[in-house]
KOLBAFI-98671 format. One record per residue (C-alpha): residue in one letter; x, y, z. Coordinates in steps of 0.05 Angstrom, whole numbers, plus 5000, padded with zeros to 4 digits. Example, Ala and Ser with C-alpha at 12.3 -4.5 7.8 and 13.67 -1.06 7.14 Angstrom:
A524649105156/S527349795143/
//
This chain:
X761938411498/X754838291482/X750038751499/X745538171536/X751538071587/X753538501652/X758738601692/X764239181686/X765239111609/X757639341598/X757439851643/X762940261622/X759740141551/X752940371576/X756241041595/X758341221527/X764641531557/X771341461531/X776141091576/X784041311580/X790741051605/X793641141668/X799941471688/X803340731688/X801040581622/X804541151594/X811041171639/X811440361605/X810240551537/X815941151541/X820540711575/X819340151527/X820340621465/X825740941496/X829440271521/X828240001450/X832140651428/X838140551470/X839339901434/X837839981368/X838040741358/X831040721335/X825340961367/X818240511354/X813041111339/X806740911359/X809740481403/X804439821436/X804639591511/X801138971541/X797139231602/X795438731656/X788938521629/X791738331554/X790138931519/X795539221479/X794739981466/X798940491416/X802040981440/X805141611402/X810541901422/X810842611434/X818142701452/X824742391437/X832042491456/X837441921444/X844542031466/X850341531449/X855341281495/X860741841503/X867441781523/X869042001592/X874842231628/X879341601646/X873441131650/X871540951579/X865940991555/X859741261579/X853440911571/X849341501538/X841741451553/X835341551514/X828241901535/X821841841505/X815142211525/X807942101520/X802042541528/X797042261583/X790842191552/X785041971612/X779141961560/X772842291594/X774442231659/X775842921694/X783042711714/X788443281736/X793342931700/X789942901634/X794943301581/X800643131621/X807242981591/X810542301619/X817742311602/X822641571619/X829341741610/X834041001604/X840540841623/X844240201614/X846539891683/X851739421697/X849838661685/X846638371742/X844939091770/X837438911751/X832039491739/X832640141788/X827240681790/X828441371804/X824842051806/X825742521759/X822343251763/X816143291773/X815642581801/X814542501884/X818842121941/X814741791993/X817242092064/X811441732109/X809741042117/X803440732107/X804040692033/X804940111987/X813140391984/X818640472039/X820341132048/X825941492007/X822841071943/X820341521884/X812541441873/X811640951833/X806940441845/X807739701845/X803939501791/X806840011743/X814439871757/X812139091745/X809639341678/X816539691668/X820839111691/X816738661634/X817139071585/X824039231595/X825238411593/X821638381531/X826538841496/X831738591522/X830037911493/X828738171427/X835438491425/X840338011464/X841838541514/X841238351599/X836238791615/X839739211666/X837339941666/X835540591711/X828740891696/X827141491712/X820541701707/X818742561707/X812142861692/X812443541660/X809944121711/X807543591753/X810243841826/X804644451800/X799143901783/X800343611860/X798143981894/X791343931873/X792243181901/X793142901969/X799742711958/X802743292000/X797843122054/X799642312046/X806942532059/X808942451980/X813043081969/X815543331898/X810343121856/X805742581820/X804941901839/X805441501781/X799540981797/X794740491753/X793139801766/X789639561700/X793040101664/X786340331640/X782840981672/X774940861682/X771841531672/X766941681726/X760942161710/X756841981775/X750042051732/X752441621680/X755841201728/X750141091775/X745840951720/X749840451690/X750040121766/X742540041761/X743239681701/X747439131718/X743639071778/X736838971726/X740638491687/X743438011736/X736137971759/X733537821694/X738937251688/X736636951758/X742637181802/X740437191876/X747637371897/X750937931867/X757438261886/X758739091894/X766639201878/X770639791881/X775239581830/X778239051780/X782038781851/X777038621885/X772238341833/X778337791830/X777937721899/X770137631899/X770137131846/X775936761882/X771536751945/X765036611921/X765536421844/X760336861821/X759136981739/X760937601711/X753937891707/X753237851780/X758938271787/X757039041796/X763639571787/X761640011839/X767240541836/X765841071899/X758440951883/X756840521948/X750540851965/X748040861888/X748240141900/X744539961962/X739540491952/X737640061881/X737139441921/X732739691965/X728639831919/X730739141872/X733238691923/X736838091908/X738337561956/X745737681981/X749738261971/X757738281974/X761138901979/X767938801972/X773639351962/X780539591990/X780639772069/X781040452060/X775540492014/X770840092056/X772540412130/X769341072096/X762840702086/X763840382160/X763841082180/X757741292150/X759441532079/X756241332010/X760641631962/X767541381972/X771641851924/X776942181953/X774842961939/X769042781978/X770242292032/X776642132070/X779941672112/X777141812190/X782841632233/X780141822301/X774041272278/X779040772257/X782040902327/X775640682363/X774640212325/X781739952349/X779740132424/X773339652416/X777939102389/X782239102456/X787039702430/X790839982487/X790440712490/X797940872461/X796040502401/X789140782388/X793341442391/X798041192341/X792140992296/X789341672305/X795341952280/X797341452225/X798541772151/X793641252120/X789040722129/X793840282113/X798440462167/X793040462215/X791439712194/X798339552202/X800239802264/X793339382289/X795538712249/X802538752286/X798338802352/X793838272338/X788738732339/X783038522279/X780939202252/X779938952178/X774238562216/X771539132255/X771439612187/X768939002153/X763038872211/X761939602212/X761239722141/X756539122138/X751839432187/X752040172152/X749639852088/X744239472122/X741440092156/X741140362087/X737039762072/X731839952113/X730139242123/X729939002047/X730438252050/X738138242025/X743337862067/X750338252066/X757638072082/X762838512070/X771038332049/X776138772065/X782438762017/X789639052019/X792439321953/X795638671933/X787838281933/X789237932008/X782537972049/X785138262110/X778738352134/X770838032128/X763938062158/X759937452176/X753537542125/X746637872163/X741338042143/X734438462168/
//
């Protein structure tokens, strides 16, 4: 990308810091090299993955295992399985997982029994709802079993074979490495989750960050933008651009930095501003927080609860809201009572970034989006 243009490709290269690969990226390229071992006994070493956005990292592997079918006892043959393992590598962000050892372990599958996931050690269940799985399923996210299940097809088309396997996925010591997460608190119980949505981990230093915030706020002024768009994420810059069509250099990545944003408008306003970013995300700034990272801001249930009240909640659901494992539970147990809180977040976090504002003449509307990109929640636009 040019250096003239904005939008989340020049500021991560303003930062000057190294991006990595998420825990997804790495579970696909060990299941990919290990799949691609249990058909033709050969492991690919570096082995390349195509991550949602078209780029098509190596990966080395740092462990291998391949065990052919064995007979067993009055059943034929067994189907043997093969494991391959990569070393998580999260560039120069400060990530607990980076060093970690992602192991995939294959096993064929009878024809038509599709691909299964499981969780190996080190790996967690979910055991509350309000996550993007049903309970009992292994941590996993959606987006990384999708990569799994195409890469998986891919191989399979190479080598004539139906594609049927079980994955299982185990991270090395990582029960150990969870607990410095909020997966025990979310309910996820016996280790990592194995998460990424781009497959790509954006380091965060917040000075770097911040600074490179300003800039692409500087250059879509220079390039005439009067509408610019604050996104937590690759998701909801899709969204934003669905919505509202805007060129990349309006677009501003965010992260956690909400506050880093609106105080440089204030001071170089455009104007309209969109915030846009996942419900959870956003119903921290509704409730009065600027930095939206998750060691240092979290989900306010009894708030959302309110909220919920002020939208016509009775008072046994506002008590279920107060006691929901997520924000995403909360939202759903409101949406199957036709009670709007994405609005009411959305509304709310409108009016927190206004009265950070401080009457700067910059219009605001904020969308509200569920992990999948659907708005389940907007602001009408106000201004001062």
């Amino acid at each position: 990308m040019s250096e003239a243009k904005g939008g989340r490709g020049a500021q991560l290269k303003h930062t000057g810091l190294r991006p990595g690969w998420t825990t997804g990226a790495c579970a696909t390229a060990a299941t990919t090299a290990a799949y691609t071992a249990l058909l033709t006994g050969d492991f690919p070493d570096p082995v390349t993955i195509t991550l949602p956005r078209g780029q098509t990292p190596a990966f080395a592997l740092a462990a291998e295992e391949l065990a052919p079918a064995q007979p067993a006892a009055g059943r034929g043959a067994s189907a043997g399985h093969a494991m391959a393992a990569v070393v998580k590598d999260a560039g120069d962000d400060p990530d607990v997982t980076h060093g970690a050892l992602v192991r995939s372990t294959v096993r064929l599958l009878p024809p038509g029994s599709g691909v299964v996931f499981r969780a190996g050690e080190g790996v967690g269940t979910i055991t509350r709802p309000g996550l993007p799985l049903p309970v009992g399923e292994p941590a996993i996210n959606p987006v990384p079993r999708q990569m799994m299940r195409d890469h998986v097809a891919l191989v399979a088309e190479r080598h004539g074979a139906p594609g049927d396997v079980e994955i299982t996925i185990s991270v090395d010591h990582g029960a150990e490495i969870a607990r410095s997460t909020w997966n025990p608190r979310l309910g996820i119980l016996g280790g990592l989750s194995i998460l990424g949505t781009t497959g790509i981990v954006v380091p965060y230093s917040c000075s770097a960050w911040i600074d490179s915030i300003r800039r692409g706020v500087d250059v879509a002024r220079a390039a005439g933008r009067t509408h610019v768009a604050g996104c937590t994420g690759s998701t909801s810059e899709k969204t934003v651009v669905a919505e509202h069509g805007l060129p990349e250099d309006a677009l501003l990545d965010m992260g956690d930095f909400a506050g880093a944003v609106l105080k440089y408008v204030r001071r170089h306003p455009v104007d309209r501003l969109t915030i846009c970013g996942g419900f959870a995300k956003l119903s921290k700034l509704a409730a009065g927080h600027l930095d939206l990272h998750s060691a240092r801001s979290q989900v306010d249930k009894p708030f959302l609860a309110e909220l919920a009240r002020r939208g016509g909640a009775s008072e046994a659901l506002a008590a279920e809201v107060a006691d929901a494992n997520t924000g995403l539970a909360a939202l759903q147990l409101c949406t199957a009572a036709g009670v709007r809180l994405g609005d009411l977040v959305a509304a709310r976090a409108r009016d927190e970034a206004l009265s950070v504002l401080r009457g700067a003449p910059v219009t605001v509307d904020v969308i509200c989006i569920d992990r999948a990109g659907n708005v389940v929640g907007r602001s009408e636009p106000a201004g001062p």
